[in-house]
C-alpha positions, 0 to 999 in steps of 0.5 A: 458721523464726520458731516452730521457732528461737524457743526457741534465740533467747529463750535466746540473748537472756536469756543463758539457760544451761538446756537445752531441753526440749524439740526445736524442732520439738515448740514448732513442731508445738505452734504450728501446733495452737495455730494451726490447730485452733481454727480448723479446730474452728470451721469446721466448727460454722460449715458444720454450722450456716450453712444452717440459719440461713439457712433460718430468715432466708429463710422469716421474711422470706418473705411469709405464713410465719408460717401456714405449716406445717413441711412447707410452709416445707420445701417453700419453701426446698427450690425456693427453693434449687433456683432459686438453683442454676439448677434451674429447670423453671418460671417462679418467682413473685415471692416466690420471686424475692425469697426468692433474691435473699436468700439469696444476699446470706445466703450471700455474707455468711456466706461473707465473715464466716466468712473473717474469723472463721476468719482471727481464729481463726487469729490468736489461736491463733499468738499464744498459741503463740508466746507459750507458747514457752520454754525450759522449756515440754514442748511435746513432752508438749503436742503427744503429748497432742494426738495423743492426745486425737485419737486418742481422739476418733477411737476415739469417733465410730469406736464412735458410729457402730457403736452408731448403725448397730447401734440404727437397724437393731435400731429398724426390725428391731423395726418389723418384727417388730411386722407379722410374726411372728420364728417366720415370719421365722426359720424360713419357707421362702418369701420372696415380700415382694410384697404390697400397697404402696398402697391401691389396689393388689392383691397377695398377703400376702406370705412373710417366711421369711429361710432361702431368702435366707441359703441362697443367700448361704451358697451363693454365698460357698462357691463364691467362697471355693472358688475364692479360698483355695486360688488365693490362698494357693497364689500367695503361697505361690509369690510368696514361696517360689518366685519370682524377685524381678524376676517378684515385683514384677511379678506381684505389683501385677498381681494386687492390681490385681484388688481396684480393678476395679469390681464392675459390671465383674466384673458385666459379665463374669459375665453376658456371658461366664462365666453362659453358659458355665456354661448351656452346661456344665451343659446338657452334662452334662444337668443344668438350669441358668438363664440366672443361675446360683449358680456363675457368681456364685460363680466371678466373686466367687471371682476378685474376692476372690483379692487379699484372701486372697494379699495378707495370706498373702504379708505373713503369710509374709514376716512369719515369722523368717527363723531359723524356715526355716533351722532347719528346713532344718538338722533336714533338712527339704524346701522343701515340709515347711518350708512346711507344718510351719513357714510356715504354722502361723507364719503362720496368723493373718495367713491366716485374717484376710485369709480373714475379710476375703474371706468378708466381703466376698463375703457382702457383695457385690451387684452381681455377684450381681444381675447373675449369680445373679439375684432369686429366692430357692430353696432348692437344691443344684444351683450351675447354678440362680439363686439370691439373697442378702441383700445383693441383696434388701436392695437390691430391698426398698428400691427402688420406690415403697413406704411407709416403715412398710410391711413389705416395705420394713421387712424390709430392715432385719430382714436387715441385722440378721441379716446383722450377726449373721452377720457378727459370728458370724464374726468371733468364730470367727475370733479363737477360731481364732486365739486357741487357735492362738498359746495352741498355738504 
């Protein structure tokens, strides 16, 4: 290669007697990011800022946009655009006609001048490349600090959207508690978000009580967790301990083949097959049940998450020093007192983690509990009964032909707040456990 040799050759020609620095392929790699990501940076400030310029040309040359409002030049562009795009469901007028036409030869002319530049860019950036290239030039020190400026860049947007995720919900969530009391929401224990929508409509004033909806959550993931850490740890415990290396590998990609299924096909399975055989059990046993039950959700949510759970416990046991296990069979202990005294104390970080990631994501699921646990929040301990969570009810809140600032659907965002809260409550029992656990071992 012409850059990664270049160095050997300028020292070749000079009759240069020093040692290179640095290896060729660190001039080589320096080379290609000198190349490409001034170009890369640049197109993506050009996609980022093309179509609103564009706008702006389109609309001044549109006839009479000068009285036109905001809204109104939104409302020209957006069917200007939708008629550029072939969406046409009537006949469009002639300014509108002409407003395409130009935004096509807009477009065909950014897209050939953002070629060209980008194409110069490119140019530029291998020329100082190669020109830095020397014998005594630390391009390795250069190309590890642009892997770590990345990385740091990386760290930022990753941290700039949470706080962003995190102010959007807490602005809305305080829209919220501006129209209903936080005593209310925090301590009711009714939730019926149906009140009036529109002027001309009639409905009641609503019930905001959160208590009902967390109880349903916290009852659907207790199910699903039942079901899921004891069959996830004691399959890797197997996997790992117990079974063959041929069975291992193919069981095992098997069972983690369970975590790509989509939700809507767990979705489907629980309210075609598992939510009636759970009627039908519960109706045996004499106890009223609901066509949608908490358990069925639960149970169907259980068998989604086992992956997560066995998957992270075979790593974190297959993780323990090999030393740990002999030694313990040389102080005389069984297969079974070297997994429990031994194994899983060592590898108790690694469970408990993928134990978080499976609760997380069951109090996160939707789909399989709209589909099986249904919409109507209830505080009850019978599993046979339909029950709802905050992510269905989130979901609900804002679907439907509702206004922005209207309480019902500002009560979505309060939820999400407490479900990060909750989530984030979690998580820090969870490090604590873990903490305290490696300070004891």
């Amino acid at each position: 290669m012409t850059f990664v040799g270049s160095a050997r050759a300028r020292a070749t020609q000079n009759g240069a007697s020093e040692k290179t620095h640095s290896r060729p392929i660190y001039h080589g790699l320096n080379a290609a990011i000198w190349t490409g990501v001034p170009a890369f940076i640049f197109l993506l400030l050009w996609l980022v800022g093309q179509n609103s310029v564009i706008n702006q040309l389109v609309i001044a040359s549109f006839p009479g946009s000068e009285s036109l409002d905001a809204t109104a030049r939104s409302l020209i562009m957006s069917e200007v655009r939708q008629v550029a795009a072939g969406n046409i469901f009537k006949e469009p007028t002639p300014e509108i006609q002409a407003a395409v036409v130009h935004l096509k030869s807009l477009q065909q002319i950014s897209t050939a001048a953002m070629v060209a530049v980008v194409a110069a860019t490119m140019a530029v950036g291998a020329f100082f490349g190669y020109r830095v290239i020397d014998n005594r030039y630390r391009a390795r020190h250069s190309v590890e600090r642009s892997v770590t400026y990345f990385m740091m860049f990386s760290s930022f947007v990753a941290i700039v959207t949470t706080l962003g995720i995190i102010a959007s919900l807490v602005f809305e969530a305080f829209q919220f508690f501006t129209k209903v009391p936080v005593t209310e929401f925090l301590f009711g224990l009714r939730w019926e978000p149906q009140i009036a929508i529109r002027a001309d409509q009639v409905a009641g004033q609503g019930a905001f009580g959160v208590i009902p909806v967390l109880f349903g959550t916290f009852v659907i993931s207790l199910i699903s967790m039942i079901v899921a850490v004891p069959t996830g740890i004691l399959s890797a415990i197997y996997l790992t301990e117990y079974a063959d290396k041929r069975f291992r590998a193919v069981i095992k990609p098997l069972l983690e083949i369970l975590a790509g299924v989509p939700t809507v096909v767990y979705g489907f399975f629980a309210v075609l097959t598992v939510a009636p055989a759970v009627r039908n059990l519960g109706l045996s046993l004499g106890i009223e049940s609901s066509p949608n039950s908490a358990l069925a959700a639960g149970a169907v949510m259980g068998v989604m998450i086992i992956p997560f759970i066995s998957s992270l416990s075979d790593d974190a046991l297959a993780a323990v020093p090999r030393a740990m296990r002999e030694g313990s069979f040389a102080l005389g202990a069984t297969k079974g007192e070297t997994i429990r005294k031994v194994l899983l104390p060592a590898a108790l970080p690694g469970i408990v983690g993928g134990v978080l990631l499976a609760l997380s994501r069951a109090v996160g699921e939707t789909m399989i509990v709209v589909m099986a646990a249904g919409l109507i929040a209830k505080m009850t301990v019978n599993p046979f009964d339909a029950v709802t969570t905050v992510t269905v009810q989130i979901v609900t809140l804002l679907i439907g032909d509702s206004e922005f600032d209207n309480p019902k659907t500002l009560a979505a965002f309060a939820l999400g707040l407490i479900l990060f809260i909750v989530t984030l409550i979690l998580n820090l029992i969870a490090l604590r456990t873990v903490r305290k656990y490696r300070e004891k071992y």
